[in-house]
C-alpha positions in Angstrom: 21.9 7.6 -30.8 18.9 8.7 -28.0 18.4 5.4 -27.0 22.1 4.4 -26.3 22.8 7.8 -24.6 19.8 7.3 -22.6 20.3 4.2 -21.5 24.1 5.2 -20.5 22.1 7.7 -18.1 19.8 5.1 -16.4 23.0 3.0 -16.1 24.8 5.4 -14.6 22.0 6.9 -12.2 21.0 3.5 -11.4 24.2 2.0 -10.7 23.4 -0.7 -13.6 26.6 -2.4 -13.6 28.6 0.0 -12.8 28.7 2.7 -9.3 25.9 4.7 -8.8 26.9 8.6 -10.1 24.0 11.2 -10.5 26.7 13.5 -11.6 27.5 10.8 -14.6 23.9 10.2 -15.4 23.0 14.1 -15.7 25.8 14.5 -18.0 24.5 11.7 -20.5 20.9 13.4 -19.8 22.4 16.4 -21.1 24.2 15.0 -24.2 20.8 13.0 -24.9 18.8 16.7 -24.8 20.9 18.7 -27.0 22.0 15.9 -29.6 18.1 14.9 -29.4 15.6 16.6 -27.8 13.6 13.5 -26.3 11.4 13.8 -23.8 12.8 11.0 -20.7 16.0 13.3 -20.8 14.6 16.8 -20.6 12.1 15.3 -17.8 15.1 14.0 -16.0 17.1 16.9 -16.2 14.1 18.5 -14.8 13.9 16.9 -11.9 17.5 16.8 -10.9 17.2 20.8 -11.1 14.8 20.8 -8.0 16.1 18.2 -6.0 14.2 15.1 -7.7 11.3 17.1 -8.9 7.7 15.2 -7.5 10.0 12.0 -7.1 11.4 10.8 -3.7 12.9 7.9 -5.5 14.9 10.3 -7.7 15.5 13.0 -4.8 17.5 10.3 -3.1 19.5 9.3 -6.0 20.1 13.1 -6.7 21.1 14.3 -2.9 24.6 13.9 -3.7 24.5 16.2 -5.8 23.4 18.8 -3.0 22.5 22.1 -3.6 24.3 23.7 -6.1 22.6 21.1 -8.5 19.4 23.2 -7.6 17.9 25.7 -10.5 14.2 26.4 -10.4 15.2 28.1 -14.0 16.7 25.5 -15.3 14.3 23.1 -13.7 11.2 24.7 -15.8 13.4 25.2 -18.7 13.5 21.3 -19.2 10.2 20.3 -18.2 8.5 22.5 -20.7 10.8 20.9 -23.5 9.9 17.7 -22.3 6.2 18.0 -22.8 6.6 20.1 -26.4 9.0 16.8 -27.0 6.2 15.0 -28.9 8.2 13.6 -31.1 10.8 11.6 -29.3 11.8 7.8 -30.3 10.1 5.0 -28.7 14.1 3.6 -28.1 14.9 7.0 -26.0 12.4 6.1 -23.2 13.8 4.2 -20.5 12.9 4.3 -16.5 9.7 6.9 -18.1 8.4 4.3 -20.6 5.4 4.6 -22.4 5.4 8.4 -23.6 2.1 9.6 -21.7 4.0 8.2 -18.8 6.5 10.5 -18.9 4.3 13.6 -20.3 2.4 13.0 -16.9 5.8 12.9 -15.3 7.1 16.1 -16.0 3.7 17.6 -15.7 3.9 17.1 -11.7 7.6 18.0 -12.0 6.9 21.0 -13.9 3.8 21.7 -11.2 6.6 21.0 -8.6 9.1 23.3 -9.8 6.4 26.4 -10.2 4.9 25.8 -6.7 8.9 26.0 -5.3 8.8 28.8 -7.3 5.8 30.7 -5.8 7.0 29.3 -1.9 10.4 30.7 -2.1 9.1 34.4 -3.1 5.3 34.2 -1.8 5.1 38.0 -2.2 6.3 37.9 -5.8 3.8 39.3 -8.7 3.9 36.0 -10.6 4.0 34.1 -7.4 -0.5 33.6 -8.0 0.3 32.7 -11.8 2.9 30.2 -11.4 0.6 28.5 -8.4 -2.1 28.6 -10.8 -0.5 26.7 -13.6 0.8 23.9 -11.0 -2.6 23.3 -10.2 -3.7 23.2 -13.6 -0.6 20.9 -14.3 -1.9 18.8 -11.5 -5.6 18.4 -12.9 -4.3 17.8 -16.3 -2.8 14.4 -15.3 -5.7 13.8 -12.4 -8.3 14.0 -15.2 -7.6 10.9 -16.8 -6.9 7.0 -15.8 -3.1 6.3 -14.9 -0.8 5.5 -17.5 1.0 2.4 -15.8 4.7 2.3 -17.1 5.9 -0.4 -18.7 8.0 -1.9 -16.0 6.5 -4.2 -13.4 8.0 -2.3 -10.7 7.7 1.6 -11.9 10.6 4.4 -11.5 7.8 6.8 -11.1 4.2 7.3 -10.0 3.1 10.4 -11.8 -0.9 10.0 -10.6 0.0 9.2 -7.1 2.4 12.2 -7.0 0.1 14.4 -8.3 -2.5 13.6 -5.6 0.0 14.4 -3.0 0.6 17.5 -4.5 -2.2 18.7 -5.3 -3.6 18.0 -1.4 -0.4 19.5 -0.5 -1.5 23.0 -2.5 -4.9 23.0 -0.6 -3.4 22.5 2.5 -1.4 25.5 2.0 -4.3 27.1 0.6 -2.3 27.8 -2.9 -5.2 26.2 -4.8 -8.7 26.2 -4.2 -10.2 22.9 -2.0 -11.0 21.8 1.5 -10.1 19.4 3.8 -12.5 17.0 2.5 -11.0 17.1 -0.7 -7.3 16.9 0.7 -8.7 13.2 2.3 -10.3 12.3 -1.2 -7.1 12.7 -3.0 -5.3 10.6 -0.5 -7.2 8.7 0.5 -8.2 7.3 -3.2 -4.0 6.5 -3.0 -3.8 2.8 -2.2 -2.5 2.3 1.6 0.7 0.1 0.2 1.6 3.1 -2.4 1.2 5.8 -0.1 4.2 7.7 1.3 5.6 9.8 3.9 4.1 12.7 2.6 0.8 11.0 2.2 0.5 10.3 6.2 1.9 13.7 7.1 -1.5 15.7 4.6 -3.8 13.2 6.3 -2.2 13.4 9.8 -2.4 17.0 9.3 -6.1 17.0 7.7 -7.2 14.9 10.6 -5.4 17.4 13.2 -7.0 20.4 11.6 -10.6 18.8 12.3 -10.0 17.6 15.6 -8.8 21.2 16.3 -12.1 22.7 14.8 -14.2 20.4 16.9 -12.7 17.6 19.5 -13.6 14.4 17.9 -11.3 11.3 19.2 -11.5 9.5 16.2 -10.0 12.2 14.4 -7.4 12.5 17.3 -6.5 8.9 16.5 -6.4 9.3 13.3 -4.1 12.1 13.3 -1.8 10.3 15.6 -1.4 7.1 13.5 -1.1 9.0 10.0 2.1 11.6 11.5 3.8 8.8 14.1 3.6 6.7 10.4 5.1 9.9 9.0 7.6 10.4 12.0 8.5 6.3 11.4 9.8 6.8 8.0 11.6 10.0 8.6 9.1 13.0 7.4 10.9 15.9 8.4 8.0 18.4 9.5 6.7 15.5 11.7 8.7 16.0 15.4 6.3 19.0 16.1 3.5 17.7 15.0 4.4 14.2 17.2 5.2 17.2 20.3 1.6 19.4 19.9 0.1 15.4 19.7 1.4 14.6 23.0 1.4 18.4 24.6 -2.5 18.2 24.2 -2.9 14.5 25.0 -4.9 14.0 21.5 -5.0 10.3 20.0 -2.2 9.6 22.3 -1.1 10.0 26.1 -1.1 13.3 27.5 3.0 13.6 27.7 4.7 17.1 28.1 7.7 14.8 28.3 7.1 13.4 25.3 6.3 16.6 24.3 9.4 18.7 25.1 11.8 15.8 23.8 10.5 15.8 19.8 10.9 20.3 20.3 14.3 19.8 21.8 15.1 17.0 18.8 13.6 19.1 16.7 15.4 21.9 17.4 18.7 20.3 17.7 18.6 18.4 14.5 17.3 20.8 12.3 15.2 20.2 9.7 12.3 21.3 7.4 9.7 22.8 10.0 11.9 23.4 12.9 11.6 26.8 13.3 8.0 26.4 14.9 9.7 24.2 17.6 12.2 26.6 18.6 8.9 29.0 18.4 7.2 26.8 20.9 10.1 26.3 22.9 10.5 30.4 23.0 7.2 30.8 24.8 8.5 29.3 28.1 11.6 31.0 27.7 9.8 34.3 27.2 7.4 33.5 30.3 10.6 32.5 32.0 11.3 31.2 35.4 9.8 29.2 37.1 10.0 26.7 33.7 8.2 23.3 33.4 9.8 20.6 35.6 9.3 18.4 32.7 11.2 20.8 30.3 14.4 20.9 32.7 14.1 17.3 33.0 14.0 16.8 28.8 16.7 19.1 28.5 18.7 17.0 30.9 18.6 14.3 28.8 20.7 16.0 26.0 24.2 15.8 26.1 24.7 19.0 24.2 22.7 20.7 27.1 24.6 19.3 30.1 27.6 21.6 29.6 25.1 24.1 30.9 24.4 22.3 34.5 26.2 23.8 37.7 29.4 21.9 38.7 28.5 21.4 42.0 24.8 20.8 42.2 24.4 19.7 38.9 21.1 22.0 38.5 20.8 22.9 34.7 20.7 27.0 34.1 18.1 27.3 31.7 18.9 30.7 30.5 22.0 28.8 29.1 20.6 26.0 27.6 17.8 28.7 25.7 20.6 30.6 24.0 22.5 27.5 23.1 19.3 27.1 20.9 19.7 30.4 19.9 16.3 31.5 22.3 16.5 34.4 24.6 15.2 33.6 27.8 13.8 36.3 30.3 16.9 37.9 32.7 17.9 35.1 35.6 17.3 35.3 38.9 18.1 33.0 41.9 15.2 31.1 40.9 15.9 30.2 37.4 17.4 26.9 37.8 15.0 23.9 38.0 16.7 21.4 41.3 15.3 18.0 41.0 17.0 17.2 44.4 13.3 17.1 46.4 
């Protein structure tokens, strides 16, 4: 029956006594959907469809899965079953337990899955639609007190994740809001609930308004919310941690510091990476002489030191740019940094 099925799912995604298979688990998910129709398995079908959906928890346990497990369809497909899935048996809930828990969860999946939608074709016609709906998906479960799940330790936290979200949207200017109201929806998030993404929106917020008008405590702010960020991994946060430093604000003044989280940046790929290459392109495009404290960072990579001359050891910068896939202005005798002095 749902519940049996269901809990063979959470077994299996869990790693419940047996070894830890999101391929296992969606396949019981799947049984559980078209045998039963219940709302826990269209909701986590949903959010294995888009890479965990609002969930890191479940993104993790999903990333084995890797990309052909993606389907932004497929994704919506679900979620919209699982919030028509009224109906479903009190035994087939599991990690989503009560049922307005997991209504609210696949709300902020379904919100999820139509805001991918919209940022992967931002020119498309239904591109303003489907951001629309996510943000009324968003205020649907923000309008109302949290629905705590039944387990003292929850799988999901559908309120919290639909904060982030939401603050997310305005940032991006997808849905209507200011950077006040980006703090409010954080900042309402308890500090020990709060994360990754939660530092990088209020590291961000806090840059944005120390941008608009100097203000150290915003400047300190900002630093402590994306080095928090940085700490447990947020992948946008090595430029941020580099413009920081570059400027000196709610930190040291560091082009050092500056020019290593590009170069990691760039090296290591990444979600936001291609506006560290950017900045690193507009020293190779106002080429030689570069900043000694560039040549020096870049010394400090091994991948670059295949690009220093044999005999002096000087590094040739035009080189080490199109290593990084950046062209760098035409050489000239002067387009090595030497250290020697």
């Amino acid at each position: 029956d749902a519940q049996i099925l269901t809990g063979r799912a959470c077994m299996a995604l869990t790693g419940q006594d047996c070894e830890a298979s999101a391929a296992e688990a969606r396949k019981w998910y799947r049984v559980c959907a078209d045998m039963h129709g219940t709302r826990e398995a269209y909701c986590m079908l949903g959010g294995i469809a888009n890479e965990g959906g609002a969930s890191s928890v479940l993104a993790e346990m999903v990333s084995p899965l890797g990309d052909a497990a993606i389907d932004l369809d497929e994704s919506e497909r679900c979620l919209r079953a699982a919030i028509a899935a009224d109906n479903s048996p009190p035994g087939s809930y599991h990690l989503l337990a009560p049922p307005d828990h997991a209504l609210d969860a696949a709300k902020v999946d379904l919100a999820m899955t139509l805001a991918d939608k919209a940022w992967f074709d931002p020119e498309g016609t239904n591109a303003p639609y489907l951001l629309a709906e996510a943000g009324i998906l968003l205020d649907a479960v923000l309008d109302h007190d949290e629905v705590p799940s039944v387990h003292e330790v929850p799988f999901r936290y559908p309120r919290r994740e639909a904060a982030t979200l939401k603050a997310q949207m305005i940032q991006k200017g997808d849905v209507a809001g200011t950077p006040t109201d980006v703090l409010a929806l954080i900042e309402a998030i308890p500090p020990d609930e709060r994360d990754a993404n939660c530092d990088y929106l209020l590291g961000k917020i806090y840059m944005r308004l120390d941008e608009e008008t100097p203000n150290d405590e915003h400047a300190a702010r900002a630093f402590h919310h994306i080095h928090r960020a940085f700490d447990a991994g947020h992948p946008r946060t090595p430029f941020e941690m580099g413009q920081l430093a570059e400027r000196g604000r709610g930190t040291d003044l560091s082009l050092s510091n500056a020019y290593f989280m590009y170069l990691r940046n760039a090296f290591h790929g990444g979600d936001g990476n291609e506006r560290s290459i950017a900045r690193l392109a507009e020293d190779a495009a106002a080429g030689p002489p570069y900043p000694p404290e560039l040549i020096e960072t870049m010394e400090d990579f091994d991948e670059l030191r295949a690009y220093a001359d044999e005999n002096d050891g000087t590094l040739n910068v035009e080189e080490a740019f199109a290593f990084l896939g950046i062209g760098a202005q035409s050489s000239s005798d002067d387009d090595t940094y030497d250290d020697s002095d």
